[in-house]
C-alpha positions as CSV (number, residue, x, y, z in Angstrom):
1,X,42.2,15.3,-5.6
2,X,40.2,17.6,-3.4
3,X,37.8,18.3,-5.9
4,X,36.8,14.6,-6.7
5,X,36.4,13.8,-2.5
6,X,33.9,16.7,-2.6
7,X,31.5,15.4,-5.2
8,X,31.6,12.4,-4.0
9,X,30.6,13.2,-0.8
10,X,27.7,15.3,-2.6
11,X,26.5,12.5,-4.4
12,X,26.2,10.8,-1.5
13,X,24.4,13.1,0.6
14,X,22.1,13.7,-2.7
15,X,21.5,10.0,-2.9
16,X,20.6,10.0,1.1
17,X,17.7,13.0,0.4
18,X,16.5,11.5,-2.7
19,X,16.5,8.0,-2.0
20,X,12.5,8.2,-1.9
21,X,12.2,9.6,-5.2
22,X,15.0,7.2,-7.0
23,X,13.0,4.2,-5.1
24,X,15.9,3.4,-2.9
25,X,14.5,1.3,0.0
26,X,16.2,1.6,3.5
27,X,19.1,-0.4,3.9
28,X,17.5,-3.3,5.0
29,X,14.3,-3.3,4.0
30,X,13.1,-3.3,7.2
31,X,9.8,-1.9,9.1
32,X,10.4,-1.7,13.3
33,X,7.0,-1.1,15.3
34,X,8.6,-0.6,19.3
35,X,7.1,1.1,22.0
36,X,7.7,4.4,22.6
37,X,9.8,3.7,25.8
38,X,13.3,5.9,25.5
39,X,14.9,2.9,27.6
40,X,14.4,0.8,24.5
41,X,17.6,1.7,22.0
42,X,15.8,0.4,18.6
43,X,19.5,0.3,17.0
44,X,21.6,-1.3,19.5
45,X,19.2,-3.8,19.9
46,X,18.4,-4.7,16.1
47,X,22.4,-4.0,15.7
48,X,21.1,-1.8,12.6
49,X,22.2,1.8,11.9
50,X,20.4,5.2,11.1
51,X,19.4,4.9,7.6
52,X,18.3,0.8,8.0
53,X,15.0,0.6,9.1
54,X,11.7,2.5,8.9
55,X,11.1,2.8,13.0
56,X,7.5,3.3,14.2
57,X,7.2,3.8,17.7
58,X,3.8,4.4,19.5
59,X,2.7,3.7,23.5
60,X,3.3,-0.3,24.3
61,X,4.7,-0.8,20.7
62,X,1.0,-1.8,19.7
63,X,-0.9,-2.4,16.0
64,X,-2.7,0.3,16.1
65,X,-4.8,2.1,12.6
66,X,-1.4,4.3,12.4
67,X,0.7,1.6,12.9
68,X,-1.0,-0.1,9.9
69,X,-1.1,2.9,8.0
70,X,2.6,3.3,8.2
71,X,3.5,-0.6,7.9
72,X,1.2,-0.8,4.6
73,X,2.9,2.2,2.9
74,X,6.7,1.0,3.6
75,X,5.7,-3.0,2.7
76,X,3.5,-1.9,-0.3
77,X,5.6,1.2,-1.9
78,X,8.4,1.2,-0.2
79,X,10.4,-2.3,-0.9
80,X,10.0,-3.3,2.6
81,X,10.3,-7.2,3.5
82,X,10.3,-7.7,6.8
83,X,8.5,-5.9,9.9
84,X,9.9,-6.9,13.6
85,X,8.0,-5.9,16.8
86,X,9.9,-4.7,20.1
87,X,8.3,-4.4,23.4
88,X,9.4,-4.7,26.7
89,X,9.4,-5.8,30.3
90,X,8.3,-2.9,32.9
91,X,6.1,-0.9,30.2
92,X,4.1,1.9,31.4
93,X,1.1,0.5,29.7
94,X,1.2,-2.4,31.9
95,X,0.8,-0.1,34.9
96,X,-3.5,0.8,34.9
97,X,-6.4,-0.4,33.2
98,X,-8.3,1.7,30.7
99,X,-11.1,2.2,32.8
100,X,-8.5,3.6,35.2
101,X,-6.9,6.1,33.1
102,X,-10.3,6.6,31.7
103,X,-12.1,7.5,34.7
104,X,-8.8,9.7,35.3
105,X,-9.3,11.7,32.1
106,X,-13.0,12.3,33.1
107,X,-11.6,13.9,36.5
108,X,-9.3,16.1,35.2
109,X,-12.6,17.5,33.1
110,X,-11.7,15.5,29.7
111,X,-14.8,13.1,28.6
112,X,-12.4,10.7,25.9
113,X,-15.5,9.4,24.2
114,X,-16.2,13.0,23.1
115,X,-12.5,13.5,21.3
116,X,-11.7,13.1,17.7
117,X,-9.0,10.5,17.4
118,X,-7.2,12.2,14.4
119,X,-7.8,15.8,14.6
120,X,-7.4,15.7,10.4
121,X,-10.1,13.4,10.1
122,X,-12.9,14.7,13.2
123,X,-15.0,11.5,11.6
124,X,-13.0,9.0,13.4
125,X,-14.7,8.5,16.8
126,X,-15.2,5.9,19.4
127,X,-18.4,4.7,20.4
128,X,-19.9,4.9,23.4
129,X,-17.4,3.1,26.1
130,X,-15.0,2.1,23.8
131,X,-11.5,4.3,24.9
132,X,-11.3,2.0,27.8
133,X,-10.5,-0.8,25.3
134,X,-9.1,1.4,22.4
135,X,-6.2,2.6,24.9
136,X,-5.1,-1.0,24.9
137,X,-3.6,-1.4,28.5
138,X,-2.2,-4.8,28.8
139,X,-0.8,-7.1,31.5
140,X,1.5,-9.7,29.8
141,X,4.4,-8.2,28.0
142,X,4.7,-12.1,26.6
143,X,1.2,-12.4,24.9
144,X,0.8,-9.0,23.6
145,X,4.0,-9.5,21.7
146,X,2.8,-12.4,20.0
147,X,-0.4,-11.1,19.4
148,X,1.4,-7.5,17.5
149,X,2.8,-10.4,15.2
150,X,-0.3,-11.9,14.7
151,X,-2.0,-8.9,13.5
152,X,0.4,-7.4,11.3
153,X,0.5,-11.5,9.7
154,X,-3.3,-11.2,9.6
155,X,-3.6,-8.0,8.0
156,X,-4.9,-7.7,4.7
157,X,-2.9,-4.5,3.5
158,X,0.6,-6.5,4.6
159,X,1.3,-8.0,1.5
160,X,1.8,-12.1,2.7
161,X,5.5,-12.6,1.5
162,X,6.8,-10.0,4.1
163,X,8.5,-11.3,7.1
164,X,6.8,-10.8,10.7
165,X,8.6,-11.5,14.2
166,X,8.5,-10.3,17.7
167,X,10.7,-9.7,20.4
168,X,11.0,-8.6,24.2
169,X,13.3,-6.2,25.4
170,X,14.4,-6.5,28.8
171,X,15.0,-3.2,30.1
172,X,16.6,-4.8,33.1
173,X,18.9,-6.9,30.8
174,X,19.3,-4.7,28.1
175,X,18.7,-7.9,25.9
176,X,16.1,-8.9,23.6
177,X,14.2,-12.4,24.1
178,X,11.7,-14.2,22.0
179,X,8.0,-13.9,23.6
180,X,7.7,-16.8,26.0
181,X,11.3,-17.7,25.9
182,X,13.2,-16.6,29.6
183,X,16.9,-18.4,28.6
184,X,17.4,-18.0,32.4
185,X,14.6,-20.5,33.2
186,X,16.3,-23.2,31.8
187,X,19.8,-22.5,33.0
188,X,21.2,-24.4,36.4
189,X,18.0,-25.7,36.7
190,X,16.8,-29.4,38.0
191,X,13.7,-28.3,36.2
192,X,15.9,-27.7,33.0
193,X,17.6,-30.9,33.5
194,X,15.0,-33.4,33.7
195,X,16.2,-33.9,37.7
196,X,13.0,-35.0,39.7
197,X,12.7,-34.3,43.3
């Protein structure tokens, strides 16, 4: 009957918008921190669908005081077991230092050091020539991967049974990798093979 399709399909959407207040967990208790990068599709790589994960995304896919924030609230209050980290080759915060794009603010009339971070809280500022290193530029996709994992397993407001892993996207692949792991340097390769020269 007509009438029974259409409540059911109410139910369902009123289970979707309530599923906070009924403490319904996403669908796979799952918290994504990725970079911010539009060439990185968070579903299509994970294979998840909308409605699966929490997704975080923030410049370079970094741990960062919001990126706790958010990560501690889903993994404390929100049934979440399991956080995995996506970043990625050719990421705009590879492409400067933060003394660079420091020294750039300052000449377009912005002083950084003089700018609340969270405009909610005007408390929370930098010391003296700290945005250079609170911008967190980086130049090995490979490490800072590893070291986003190494954080969040560190943290104290991450409860310690919650799984933690990282992963590269390679946005000229369209394929994720582990950190440190290039499959296609140790395909067809003497090297690969044991074959000395």
């Amino acid at each position: 009957m007509l009438h029974q399709q259409i409540e059911l399909e109410l139910a369902e959407r009123e289970a979707w918008a309530l599923r906070r207040q009924r403490g319904i967990p996403n669908n796979r208790r799952l918290f994504v921190l990725a970079c911010m990068d539009e060439r990185i599709p968070v579903n299509q790589a994970l294979g998840i669908r909308d409605g699966d994960a929490h997704v975080f995304r923030n410049a370079g896919g970094l741990v960062t005081d919001d990126a706790i924030r958010s990560a501690m609230l889903t993994t404390q209050f929100f049934g979440t077991k399991e956080i995995i980290v996506i970043n990625h080759t050719e990421c705009g915060m590879m492409t400067a230092s933060g003394e660079f794009l420091t020294a750039a603010l300052r000449e377009k009339g912005i002083d950084p050091e003089q700018v609340a971070l969270d405009p909610a809280v005007r408390e929370l500022t930098l010391p003296p020539d700290a945005f250079s290193k609170w911008i967190r530029m980086f130049d090995d996709v490979d490490e800072t991967c590893a070291r986003q994992v190494q954080l969040l397993r560190e943290c104290p407001l991450i409860p310690d049974d919650v799984s933690i892993h990282g992963y590269v996207w390679e946005v000229e692949r369209m394929a994720l990798r582990r950190p440190h792991f290039r499959l296609s340097e140790r395909v067809n390769s003497a090297k690969a093979m044991g074959v000395k020269g």
